[in-house]
N, C-alpha and C positions, 0 to 999 in steps of 0.2 A: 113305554111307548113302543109304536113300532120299529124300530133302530133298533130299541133295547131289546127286545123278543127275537131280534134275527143272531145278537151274539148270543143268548142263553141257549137256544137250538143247535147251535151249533156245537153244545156242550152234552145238549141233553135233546136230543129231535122228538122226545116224545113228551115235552114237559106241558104245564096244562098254563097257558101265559093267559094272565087277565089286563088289558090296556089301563092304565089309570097315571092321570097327569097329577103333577105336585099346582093346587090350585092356586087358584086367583082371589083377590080381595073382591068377592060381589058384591058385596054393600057399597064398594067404592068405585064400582063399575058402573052400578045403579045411578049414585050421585053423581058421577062427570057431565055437566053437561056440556050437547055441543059448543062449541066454540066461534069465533072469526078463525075463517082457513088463515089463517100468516105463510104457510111454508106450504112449498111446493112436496118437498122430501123431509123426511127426518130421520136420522141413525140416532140411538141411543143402546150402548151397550160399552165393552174392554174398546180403547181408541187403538186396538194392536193389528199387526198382521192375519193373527187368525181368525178377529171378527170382519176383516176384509174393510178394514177403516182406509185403507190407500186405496181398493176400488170404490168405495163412496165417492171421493174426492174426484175419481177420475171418473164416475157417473156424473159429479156436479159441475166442473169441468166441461162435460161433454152437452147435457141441457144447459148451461148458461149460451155456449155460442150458439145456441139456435133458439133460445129464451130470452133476451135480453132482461127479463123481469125476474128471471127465476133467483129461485129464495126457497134455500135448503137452512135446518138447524140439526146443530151435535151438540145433544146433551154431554156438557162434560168441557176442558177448557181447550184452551187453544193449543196448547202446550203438551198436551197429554203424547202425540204422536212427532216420532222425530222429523223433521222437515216438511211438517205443515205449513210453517209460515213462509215457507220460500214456494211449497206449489202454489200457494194462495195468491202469491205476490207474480208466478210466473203467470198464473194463467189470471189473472185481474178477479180474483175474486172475492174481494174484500168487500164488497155491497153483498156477494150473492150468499155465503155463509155467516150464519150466525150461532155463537158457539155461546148457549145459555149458563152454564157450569152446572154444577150438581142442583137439584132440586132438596130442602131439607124434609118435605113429606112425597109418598107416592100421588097425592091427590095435584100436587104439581106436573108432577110426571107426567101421571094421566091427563090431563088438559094441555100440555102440551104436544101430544100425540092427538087429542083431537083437533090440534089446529092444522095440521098437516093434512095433506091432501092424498100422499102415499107414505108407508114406513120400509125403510129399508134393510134386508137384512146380508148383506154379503158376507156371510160365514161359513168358514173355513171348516169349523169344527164346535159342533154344537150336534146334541139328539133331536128336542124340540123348544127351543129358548121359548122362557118366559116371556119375555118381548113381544115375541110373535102375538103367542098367545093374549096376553091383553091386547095387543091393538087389535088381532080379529072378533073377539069380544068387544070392544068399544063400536068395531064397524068401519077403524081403517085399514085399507087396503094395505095387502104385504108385497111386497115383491121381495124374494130371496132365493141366494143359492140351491141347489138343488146338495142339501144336506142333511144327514142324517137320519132323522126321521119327519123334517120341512115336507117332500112330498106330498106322505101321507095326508095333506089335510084336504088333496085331492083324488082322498081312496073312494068317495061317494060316486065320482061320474063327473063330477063336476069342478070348475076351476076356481073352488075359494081362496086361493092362495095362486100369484103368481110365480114359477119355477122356472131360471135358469140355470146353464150347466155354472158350475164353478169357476170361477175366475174368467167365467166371460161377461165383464162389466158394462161390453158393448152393448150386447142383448139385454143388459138389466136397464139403460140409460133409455132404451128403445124402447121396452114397454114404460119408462117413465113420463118419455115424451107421448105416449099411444094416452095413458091412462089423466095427463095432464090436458090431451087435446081432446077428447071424447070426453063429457060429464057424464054421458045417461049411460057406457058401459062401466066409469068407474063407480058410480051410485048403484049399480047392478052386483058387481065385487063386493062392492061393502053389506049389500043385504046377505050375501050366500054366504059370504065370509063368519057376520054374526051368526047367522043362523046355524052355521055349521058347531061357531065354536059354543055356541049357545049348548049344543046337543055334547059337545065331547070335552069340554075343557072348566064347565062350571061349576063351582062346589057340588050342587047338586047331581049335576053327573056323575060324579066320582066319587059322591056317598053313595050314588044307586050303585056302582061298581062293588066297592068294600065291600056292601051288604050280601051284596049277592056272592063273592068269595067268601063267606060267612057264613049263609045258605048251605053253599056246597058242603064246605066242611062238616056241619050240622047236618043234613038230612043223607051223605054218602060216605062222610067219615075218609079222611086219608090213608092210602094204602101206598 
């Protein structure tokens, strides 16, 4: 990805870098279908510090006292992060998370992300997570740190992905509440968003990629 091409440059400024993502299950993209929205939010990834699972919590935290409805889920158990149960218990949030456990196929996973309204990704340290990637494919909205190579998925002009700076959970809570109270700009997000990943993250994109690093090799030969 792009992340990855700015360390390789820096080793070799004149290397010849081709973008190509580790893909997605399309056939299973295909079959998800929409869902009932259940959740307002949803994290599914490591419940650690460096997937930013403590600013989730203080994103959920922060829409519940201006949502009283709001309804976030974290794939994965309650348990997984230390002193989960006591923010949940400080700040009354025992209606508003729901903490599904591990799914045994992805086609769970995947329908759980379509029932969400946005997906969240506060990470610390990731190039371009997988995560992302299917749920901009599916067509739900992202909102994530501004990491790695997260950005780039607004290298077109356009804002298919939501980017704030790092460990500012405030601003992440903010467009939560922006993309929760507006329907017809988060339905706008989720078109750009698939269609972007449609063009750069779908099997097919990224056998059009290999083929064409193939091409090269074949008609100019390596030197």
């Amino acid at each position: 990805d792009y992340d990855s091409e700015l360390v390789v440059k820096e080793h070799n400024p004149s290397a010849v870098y081709d973008h190509m993502y580790f893909p997605v299950n399309d056939d299973l993209i295909s079959a998800t279908k929409p869902q009932k929205l259940k959740y307002d939010a949803l994290f599914a990834g490591g419940q650690t510090k460096a997937k930013g699972f403590g600013d989730f919590l203080e994103v959920c935290a922060y829409c519940a006292e201006r949502k009283h409805d709001f309804r976030a889920a974290v794939v994965g158990s309650i348990d997984a992060y230390p002193g989960t149960r006591d923010f949940i218990a400080k700040h009354h949030l025992e209606d508003a998370i729901t903490f599904t456990g591990r799914f045994p196929t992805q086609a769970g996973l995947f329908e759980a992300y379509r029932q969400s309204k946005v997906f969240l990704a506060p990470t610390y340290n990731d190039a371009f997570a997988s995560t992302i990637r299917e749920n901009m494919l599916l067509g739900v909205p992202c909102i994530a740190y501004r990491t790695g190579g997260i950005p780039y998925a607004n290298d077109d002009g356009n804002e298919n992905g939501v980017i704030v700076d790092q460990g500012d959970w405030w601003a992440m809570a903010e467009k939560v509440m922006f993309y929760l109270q507006n329907e017809t700009e988060r339905h706008q997000l989720s078109t750009r968003s698939k269609a972007y990943a449609e063009k750069t993250f779908s099997l097919m994109a990224n056998v059009g990629v290999i083929k064409g690093m193939y091409e090269k090799v074949l008609n100019h030969g390596i030197h």
